[in-house]
Backbone as CSV, one residue per row, in Angstrom:
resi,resn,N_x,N_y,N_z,CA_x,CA_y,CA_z,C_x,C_y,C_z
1,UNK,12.904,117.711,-52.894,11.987,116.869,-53.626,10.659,116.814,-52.906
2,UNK,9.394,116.369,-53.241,8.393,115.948,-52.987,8.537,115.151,-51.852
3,UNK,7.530,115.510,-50.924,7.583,114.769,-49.581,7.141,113.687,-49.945
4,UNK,7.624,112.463,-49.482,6.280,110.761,-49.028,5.541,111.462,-48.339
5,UNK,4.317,110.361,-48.159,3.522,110.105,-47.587,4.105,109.954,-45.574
6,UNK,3.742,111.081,-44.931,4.287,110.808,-43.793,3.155,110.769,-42.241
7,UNK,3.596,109.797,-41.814,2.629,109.612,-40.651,2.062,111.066,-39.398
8,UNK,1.442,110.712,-39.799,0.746,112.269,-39.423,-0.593,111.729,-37.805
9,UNK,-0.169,112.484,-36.611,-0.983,112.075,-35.716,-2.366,112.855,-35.743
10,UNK,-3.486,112.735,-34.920,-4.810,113.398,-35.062,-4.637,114.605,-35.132
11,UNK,-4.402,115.245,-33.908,-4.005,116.936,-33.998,-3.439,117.483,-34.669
12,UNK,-2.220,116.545,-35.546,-1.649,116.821,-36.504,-2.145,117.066,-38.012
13,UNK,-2.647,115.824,-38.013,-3.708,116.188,-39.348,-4.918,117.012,-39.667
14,UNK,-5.340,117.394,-38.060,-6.328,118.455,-38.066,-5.725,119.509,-38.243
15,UNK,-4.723,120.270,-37.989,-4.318,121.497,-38.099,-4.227,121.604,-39.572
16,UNK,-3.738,120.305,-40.304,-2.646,120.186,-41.867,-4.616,120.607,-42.762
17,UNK,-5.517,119.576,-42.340,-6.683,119.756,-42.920,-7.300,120.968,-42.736
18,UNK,-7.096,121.603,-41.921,-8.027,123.195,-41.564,-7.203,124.140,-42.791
19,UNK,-6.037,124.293,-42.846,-5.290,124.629,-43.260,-4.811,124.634,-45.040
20,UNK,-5.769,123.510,-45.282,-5.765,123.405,-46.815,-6.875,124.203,-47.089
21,UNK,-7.680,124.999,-46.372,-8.933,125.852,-46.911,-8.467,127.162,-47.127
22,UNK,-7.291,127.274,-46.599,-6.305,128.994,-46.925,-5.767,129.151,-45.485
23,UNK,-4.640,130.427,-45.385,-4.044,130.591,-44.254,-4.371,130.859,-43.186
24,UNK,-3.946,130.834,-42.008,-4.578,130.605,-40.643,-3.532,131.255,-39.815
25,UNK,-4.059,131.826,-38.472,-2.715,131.660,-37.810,-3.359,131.455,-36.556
26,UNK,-2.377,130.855,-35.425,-2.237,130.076,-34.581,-4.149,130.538,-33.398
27,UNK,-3.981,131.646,-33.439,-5.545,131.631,-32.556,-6.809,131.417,-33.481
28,UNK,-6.801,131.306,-34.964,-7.716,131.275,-35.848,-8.222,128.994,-36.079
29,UNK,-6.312,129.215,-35.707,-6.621,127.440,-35.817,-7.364,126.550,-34.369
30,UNK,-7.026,127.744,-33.166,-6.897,127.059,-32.024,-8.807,126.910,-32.255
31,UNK,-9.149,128.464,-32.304,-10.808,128.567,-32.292,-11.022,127.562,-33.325
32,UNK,-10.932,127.015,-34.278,-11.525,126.042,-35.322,-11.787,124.343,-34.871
33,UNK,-10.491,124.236,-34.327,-10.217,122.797,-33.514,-10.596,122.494,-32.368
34,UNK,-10.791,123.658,-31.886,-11.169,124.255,-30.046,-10.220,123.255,-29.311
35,UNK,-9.224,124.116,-29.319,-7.925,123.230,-28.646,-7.207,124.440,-28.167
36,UNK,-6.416,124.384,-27.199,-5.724,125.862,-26.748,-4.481,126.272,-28.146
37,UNK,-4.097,127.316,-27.937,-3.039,127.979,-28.777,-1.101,126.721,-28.516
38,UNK,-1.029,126.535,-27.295,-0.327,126.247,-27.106,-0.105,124.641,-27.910
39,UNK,-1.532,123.509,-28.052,-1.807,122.536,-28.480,-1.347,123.009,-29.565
40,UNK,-1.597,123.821,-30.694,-1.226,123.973,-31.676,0.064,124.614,-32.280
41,UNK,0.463,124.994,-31.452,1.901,125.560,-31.575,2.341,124.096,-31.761
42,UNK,2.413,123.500,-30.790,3.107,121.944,-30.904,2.739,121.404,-32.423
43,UNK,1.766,121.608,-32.471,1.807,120.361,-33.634,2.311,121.474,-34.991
44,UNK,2.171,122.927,-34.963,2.693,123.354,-36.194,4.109,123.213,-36.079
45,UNK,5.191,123.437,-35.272,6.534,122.679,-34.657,6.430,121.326,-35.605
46,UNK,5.869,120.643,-35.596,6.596,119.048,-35.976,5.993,119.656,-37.454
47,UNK,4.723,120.118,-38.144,4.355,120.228,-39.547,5.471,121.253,-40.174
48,UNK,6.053,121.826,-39.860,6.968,122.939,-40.039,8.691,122.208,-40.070
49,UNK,8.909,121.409,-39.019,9.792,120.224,-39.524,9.676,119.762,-40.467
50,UNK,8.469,118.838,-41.119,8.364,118.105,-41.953,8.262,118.996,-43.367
51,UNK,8.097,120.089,-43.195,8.278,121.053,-44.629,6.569,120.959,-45.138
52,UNK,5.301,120.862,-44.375,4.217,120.564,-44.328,3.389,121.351,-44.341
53,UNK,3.702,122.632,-43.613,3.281,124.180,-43.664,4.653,125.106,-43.508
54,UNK,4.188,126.170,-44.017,4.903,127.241,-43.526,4.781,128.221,-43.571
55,UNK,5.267,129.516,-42.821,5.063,130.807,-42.618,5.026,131.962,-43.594
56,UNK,3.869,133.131,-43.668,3.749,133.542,-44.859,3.847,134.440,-44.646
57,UNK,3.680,135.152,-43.501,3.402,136.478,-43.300,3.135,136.748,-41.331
58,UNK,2.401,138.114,-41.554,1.921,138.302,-40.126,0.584,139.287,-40.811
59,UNK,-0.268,139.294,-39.643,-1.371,139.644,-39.424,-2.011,140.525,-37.727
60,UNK,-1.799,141.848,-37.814,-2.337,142.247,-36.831,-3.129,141.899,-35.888
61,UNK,-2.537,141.730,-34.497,-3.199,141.222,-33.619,-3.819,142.577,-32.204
62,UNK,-4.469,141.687,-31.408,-4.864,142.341,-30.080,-3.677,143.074,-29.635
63,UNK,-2.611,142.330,-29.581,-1.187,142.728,-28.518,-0.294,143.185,-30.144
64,UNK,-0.067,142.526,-29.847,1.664,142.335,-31.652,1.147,141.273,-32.503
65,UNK,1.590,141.485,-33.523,1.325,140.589,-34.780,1.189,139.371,-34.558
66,UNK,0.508,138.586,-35.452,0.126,136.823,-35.330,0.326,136.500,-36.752
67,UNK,1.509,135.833,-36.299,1.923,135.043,-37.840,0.885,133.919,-38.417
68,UNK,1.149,134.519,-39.343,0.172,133.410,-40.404,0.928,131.870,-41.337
69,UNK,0.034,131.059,-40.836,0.905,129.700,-41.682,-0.265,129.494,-42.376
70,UNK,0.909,129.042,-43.847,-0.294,128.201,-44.961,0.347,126.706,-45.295
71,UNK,-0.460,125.791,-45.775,-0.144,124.282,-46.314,0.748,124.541,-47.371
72,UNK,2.179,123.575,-47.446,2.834,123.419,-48.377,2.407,122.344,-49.665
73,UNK,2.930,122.276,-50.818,2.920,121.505,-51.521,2.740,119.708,-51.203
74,UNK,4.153,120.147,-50.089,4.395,118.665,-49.791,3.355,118.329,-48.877
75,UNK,2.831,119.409,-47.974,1.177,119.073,-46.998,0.006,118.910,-47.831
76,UNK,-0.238,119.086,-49.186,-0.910,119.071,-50.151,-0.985,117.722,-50.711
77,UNK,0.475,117.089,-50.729,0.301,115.551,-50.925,-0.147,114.827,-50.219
78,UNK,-0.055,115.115,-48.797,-0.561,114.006,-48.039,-1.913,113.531,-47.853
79,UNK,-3.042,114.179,-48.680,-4.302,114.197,-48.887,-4.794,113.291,-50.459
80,UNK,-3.685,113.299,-51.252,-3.832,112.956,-52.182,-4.406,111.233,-52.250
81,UNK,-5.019,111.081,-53.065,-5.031,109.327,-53.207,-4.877,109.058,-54.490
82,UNK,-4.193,109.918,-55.579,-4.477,109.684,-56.917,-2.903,109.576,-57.104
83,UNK,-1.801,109.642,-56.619,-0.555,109.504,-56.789,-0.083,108.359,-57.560
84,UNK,-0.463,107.084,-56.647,-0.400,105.664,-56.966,-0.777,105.419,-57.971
85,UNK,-2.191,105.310,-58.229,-2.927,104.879,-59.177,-2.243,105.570,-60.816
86,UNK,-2.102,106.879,-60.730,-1.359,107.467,-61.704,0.039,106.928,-62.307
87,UNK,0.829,106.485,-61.093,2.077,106.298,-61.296,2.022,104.713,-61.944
88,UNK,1.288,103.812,-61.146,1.230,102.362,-61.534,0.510,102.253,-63.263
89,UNK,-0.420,103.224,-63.206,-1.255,103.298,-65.658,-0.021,103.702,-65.871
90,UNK,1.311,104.686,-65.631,1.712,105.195,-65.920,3.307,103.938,-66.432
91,UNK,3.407,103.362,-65.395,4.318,102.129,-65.570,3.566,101.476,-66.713
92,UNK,2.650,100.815,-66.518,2.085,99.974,-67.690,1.976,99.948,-68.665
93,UNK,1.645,101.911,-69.014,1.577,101.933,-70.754,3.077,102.185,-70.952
94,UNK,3.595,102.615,-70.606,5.593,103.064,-70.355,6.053,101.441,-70.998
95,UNK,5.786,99.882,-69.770,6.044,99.125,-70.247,5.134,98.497,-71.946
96,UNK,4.255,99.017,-72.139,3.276,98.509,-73.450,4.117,99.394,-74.761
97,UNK,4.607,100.074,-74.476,4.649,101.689,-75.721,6.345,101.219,-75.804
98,UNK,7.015,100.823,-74.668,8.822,101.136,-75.049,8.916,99.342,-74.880
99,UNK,9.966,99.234,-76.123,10.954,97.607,-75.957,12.262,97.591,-74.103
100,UNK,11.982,96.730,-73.870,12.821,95.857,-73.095,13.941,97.199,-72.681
101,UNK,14.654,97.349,-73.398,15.777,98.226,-73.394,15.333,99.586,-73.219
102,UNK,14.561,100.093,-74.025,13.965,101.413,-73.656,13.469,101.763,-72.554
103,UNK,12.825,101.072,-71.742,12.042,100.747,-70.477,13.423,100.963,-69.886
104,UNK,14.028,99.545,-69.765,15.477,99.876,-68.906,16.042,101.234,-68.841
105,UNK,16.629,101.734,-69.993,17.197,102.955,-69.863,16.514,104.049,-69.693
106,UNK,14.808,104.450,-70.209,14.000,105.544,-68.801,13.917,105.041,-67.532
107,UNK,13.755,104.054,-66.978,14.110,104.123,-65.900,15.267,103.998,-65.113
108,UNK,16.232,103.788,-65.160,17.418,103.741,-65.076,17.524,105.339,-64.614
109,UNK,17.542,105.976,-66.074,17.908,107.603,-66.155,16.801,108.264,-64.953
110,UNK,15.737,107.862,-65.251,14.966,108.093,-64.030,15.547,108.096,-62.431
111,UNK,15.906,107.301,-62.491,16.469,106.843,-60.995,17.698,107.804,-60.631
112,UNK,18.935,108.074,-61.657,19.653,109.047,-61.890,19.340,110.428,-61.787
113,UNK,18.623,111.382,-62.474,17.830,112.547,-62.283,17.317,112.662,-60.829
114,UNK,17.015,111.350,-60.348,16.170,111.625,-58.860,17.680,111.962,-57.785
115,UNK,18.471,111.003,-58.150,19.835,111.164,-57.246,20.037,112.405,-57.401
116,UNK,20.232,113.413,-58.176,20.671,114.594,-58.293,19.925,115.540,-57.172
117,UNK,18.800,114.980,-57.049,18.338,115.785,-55.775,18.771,115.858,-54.116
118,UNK,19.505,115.073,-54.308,20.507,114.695,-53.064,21.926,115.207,-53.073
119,UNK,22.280,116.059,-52.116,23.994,115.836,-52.121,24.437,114.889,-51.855
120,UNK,25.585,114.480,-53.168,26.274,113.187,-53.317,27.106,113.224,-52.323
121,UNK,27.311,111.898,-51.533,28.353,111.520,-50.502,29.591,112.053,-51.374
122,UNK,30.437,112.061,-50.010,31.894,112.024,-50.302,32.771,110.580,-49.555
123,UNK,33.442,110.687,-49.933,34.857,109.421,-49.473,35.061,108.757,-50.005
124,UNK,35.393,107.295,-49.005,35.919,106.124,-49.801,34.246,105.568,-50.374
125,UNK,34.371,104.544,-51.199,33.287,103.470,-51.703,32.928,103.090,-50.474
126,UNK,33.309,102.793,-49.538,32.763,101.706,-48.416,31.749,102.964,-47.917
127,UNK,32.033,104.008,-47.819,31.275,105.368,-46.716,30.341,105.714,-48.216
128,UNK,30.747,105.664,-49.039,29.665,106.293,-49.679,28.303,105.153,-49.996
129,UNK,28.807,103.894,-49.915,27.763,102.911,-50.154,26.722,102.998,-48.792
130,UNK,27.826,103.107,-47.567,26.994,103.145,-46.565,26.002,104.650,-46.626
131,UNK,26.183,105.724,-47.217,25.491,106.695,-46.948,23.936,106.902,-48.224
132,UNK,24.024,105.668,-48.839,23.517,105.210,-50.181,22.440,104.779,-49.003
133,UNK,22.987,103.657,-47.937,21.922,102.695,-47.827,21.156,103.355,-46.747
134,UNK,21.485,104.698,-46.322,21.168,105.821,-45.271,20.081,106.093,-45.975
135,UNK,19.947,107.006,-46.951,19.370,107.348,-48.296,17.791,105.961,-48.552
136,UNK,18.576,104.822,-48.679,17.337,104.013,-48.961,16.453,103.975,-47.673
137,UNK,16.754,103.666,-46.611,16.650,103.929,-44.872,15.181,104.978,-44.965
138,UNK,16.006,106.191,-45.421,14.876,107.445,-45.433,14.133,107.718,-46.695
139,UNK,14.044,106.489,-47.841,13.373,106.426,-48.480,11.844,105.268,-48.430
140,UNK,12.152,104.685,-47.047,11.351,103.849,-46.828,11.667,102.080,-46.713
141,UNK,13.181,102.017,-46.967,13.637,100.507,-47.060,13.670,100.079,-45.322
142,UNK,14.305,99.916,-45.399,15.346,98.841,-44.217,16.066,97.644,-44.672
143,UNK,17.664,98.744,-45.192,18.633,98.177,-45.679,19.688,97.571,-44.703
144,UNK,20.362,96.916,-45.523,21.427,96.734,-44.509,23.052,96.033,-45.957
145,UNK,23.928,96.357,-45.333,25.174,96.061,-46.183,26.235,94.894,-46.194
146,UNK,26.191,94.126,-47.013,27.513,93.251,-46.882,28.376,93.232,-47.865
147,UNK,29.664,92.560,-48.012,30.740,92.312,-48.455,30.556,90.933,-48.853
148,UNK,30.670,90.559,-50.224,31.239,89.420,-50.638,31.467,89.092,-52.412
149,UNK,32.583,88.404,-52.370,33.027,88.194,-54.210,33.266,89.517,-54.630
150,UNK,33.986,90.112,-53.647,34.564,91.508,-54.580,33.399,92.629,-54.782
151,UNK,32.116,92.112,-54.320,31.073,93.625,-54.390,30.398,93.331,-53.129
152,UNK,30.154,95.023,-53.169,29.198,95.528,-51.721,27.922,94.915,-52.049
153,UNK,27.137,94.142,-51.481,25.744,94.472,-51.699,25.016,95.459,-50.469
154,UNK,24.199,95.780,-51.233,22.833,96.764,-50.411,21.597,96.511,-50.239
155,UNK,21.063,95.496,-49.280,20.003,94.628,-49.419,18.758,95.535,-48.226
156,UNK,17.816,95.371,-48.918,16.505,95.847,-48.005,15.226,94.951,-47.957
157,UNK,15.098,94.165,-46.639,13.957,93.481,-46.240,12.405,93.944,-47.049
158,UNK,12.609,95.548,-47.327,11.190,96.116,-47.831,11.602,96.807,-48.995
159,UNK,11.020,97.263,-49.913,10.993,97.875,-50.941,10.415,99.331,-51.393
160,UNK,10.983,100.212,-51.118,10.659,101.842,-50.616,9.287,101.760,-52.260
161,UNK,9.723,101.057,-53.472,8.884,101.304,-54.203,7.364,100.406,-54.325
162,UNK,7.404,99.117,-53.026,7.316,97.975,-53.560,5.359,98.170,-53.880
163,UNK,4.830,99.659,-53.855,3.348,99.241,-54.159,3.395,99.322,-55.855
164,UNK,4.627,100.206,-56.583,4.875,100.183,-57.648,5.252,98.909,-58.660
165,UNK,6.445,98.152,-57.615,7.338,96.777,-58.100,6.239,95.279,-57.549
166,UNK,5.034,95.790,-57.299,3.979,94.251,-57.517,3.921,94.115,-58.554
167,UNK,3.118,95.012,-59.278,3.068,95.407,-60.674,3.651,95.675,-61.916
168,UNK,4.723,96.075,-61.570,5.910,96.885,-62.525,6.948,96.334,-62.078
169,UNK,8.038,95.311,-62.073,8.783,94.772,-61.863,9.939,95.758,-62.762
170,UNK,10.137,96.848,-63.224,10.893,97.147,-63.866,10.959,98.684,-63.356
171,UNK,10.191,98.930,-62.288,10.342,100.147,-61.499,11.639,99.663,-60.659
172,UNK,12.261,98.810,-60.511,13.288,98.348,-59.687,14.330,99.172,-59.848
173,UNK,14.511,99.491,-61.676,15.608,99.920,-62.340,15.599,101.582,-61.787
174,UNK,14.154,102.152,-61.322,14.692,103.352,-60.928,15.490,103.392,-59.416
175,UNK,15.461,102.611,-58.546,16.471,102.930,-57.458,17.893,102.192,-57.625
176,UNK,18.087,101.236,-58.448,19.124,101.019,-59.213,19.891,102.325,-59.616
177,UNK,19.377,103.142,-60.769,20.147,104.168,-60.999,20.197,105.431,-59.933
178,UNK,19.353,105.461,-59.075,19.530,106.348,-57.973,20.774,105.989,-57.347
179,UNK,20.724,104.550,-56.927,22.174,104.120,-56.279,23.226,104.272,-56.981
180,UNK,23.177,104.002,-58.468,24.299,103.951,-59.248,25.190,105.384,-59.217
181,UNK,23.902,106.557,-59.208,24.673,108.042,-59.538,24.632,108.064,-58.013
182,UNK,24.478,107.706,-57.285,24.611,108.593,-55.688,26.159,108.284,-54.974
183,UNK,25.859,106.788,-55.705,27.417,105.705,-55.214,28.756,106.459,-56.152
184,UNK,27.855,107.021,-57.351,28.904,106.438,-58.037,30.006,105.531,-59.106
185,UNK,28.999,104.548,-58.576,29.305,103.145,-59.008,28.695,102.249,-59.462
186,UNK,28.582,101.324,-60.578,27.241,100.926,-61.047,26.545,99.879,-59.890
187,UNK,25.286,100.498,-60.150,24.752,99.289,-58.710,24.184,98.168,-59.614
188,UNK,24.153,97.121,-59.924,23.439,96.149,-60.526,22.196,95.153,-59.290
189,UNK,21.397,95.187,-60.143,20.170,94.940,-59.121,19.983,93.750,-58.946
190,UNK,19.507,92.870,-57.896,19.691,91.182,-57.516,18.343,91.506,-56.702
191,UNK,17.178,92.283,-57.069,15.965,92.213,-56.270,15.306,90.820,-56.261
192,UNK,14.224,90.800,-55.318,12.977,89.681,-55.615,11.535,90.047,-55.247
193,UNK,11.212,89.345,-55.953,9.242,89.465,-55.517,8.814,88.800,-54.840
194,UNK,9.068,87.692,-54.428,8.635,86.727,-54.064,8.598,86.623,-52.740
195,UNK,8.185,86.695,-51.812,6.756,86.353,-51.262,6.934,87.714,-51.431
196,UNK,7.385,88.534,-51.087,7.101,90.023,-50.953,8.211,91.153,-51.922
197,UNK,7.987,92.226,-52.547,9.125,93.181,-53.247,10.458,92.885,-51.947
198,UNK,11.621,92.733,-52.176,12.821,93.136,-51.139,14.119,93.620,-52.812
199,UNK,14.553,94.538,-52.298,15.539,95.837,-52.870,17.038,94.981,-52.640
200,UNK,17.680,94.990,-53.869,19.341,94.168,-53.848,19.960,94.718,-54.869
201,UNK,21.023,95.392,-54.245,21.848,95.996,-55.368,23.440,95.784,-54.796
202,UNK,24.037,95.098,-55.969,25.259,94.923,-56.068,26.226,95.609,-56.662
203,UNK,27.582,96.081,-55.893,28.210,96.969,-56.251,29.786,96.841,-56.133
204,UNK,30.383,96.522,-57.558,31.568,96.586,-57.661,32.365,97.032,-57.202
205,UNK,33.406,96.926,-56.367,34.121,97.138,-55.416,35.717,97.451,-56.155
206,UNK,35.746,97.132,-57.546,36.979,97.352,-58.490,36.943,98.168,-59.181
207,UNK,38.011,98.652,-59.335,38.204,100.166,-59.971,36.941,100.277,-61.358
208,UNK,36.941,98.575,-62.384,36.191,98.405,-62.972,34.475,99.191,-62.969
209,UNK,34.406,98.637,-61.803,32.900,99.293,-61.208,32.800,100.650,-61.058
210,UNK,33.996,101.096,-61.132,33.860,103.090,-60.281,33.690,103.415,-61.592
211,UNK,31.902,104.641,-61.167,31.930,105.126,-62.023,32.659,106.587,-61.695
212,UNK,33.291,106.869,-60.646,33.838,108.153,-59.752,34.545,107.438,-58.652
213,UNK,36.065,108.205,-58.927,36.680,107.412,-57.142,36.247,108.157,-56.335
């Protein structure tokens, strides 16, 4: 899937920015930044982790070839500032144009389609809820799990969507159905806004609830 938005240090973002003007390779970037070869090896190492650039080729050098790196898609987003703004008109007329229910169920299905981009846990409910709230973790939450009245909940202090859910209180329903198809199991949502977005999804713990043992 599409990278987030990921914290990117100076040297880091200088290499990612030189690099959106076309491909480069490692002594073409060093001369641009005027930083040694080795400085930049490092930081293409962590952009190359993050799936941020990557390798395209080689290019004849003095000694042996010099590989060439270009900006990925997902290094392409991180420049963007029109994401948000798009996505939030995009909630609004979504909520103006569809009834109550319609809204619910695109986003819902929304949230579903996105799970598919993930390999679904395996095991019991208890391991797969926990690998759900792994999932929210590296989606930007800070979840955490309890037990009570017969369902798991999956609660997160922050809200991976929450610049979306100020506004759109019904963007909730897409990590709802992310949880629902990832778990499994229907997640029913117990979020709040108040003072700040925080992420709550409750999850049936009875055969009732399985949507998959």
């Amino acid at each position: 899937m599409g990278s987030p938005l990921i914290p990117l240090n100076n040297p880091a973002r200088r290499v990612l920015e030189h690099l959106r003007h076309g491909p480069m390779t490692v002594e073409e970037l060093a001369s641009k930044i005027h930083v040694t070869t080795n400085a930049v090896r490092n930081q293409l190492a962590r952009l190359l982790d993050a799936n941020l650039v990557e390798r395209i080729g080689s290019r004849p050098g003095t000694s042996k070839p010099s590989m060439v790196y270009a900006i990925t898609l997902d290094g392409q987003v991180q420049f963007s500032t029109v994401y948000l703004p798009v996505l939030t008109q995009f909630l609004k007329t979504a909520e103006q144009e569809c009834t109550a229910k319609e809204l619910a169920t695109f986003m819902t299905d929304t949230g579903k389609a996105l799970a598919k981009r993930y390999s679904p846990p395996t095991g019991s409910l208890k391991a797969r809820v926990g690998a759900a709230a792994r999932l929210v973790r590296s989606l930007g939450g800070i979840p955490q799990v309890r037990s009570e009245n017969g369902t798991v909940v999956i609660e997160s202090v922050t809200c991976p969507l929450s610049a979306l859910t100020r506004e759109n209180a019904a963007a909730c329903l897409i990590l709802g159905g992310l949880v629902t198809e990832y778990v499994g199991a229907a997640a029913h949502k117990c979020c709040s806004q108040a003072p700040e977005p925080r992420c709550c999804f409750e999850i049936n713990t009875t055969k009732k609830g399985l949507l998959r043992a």
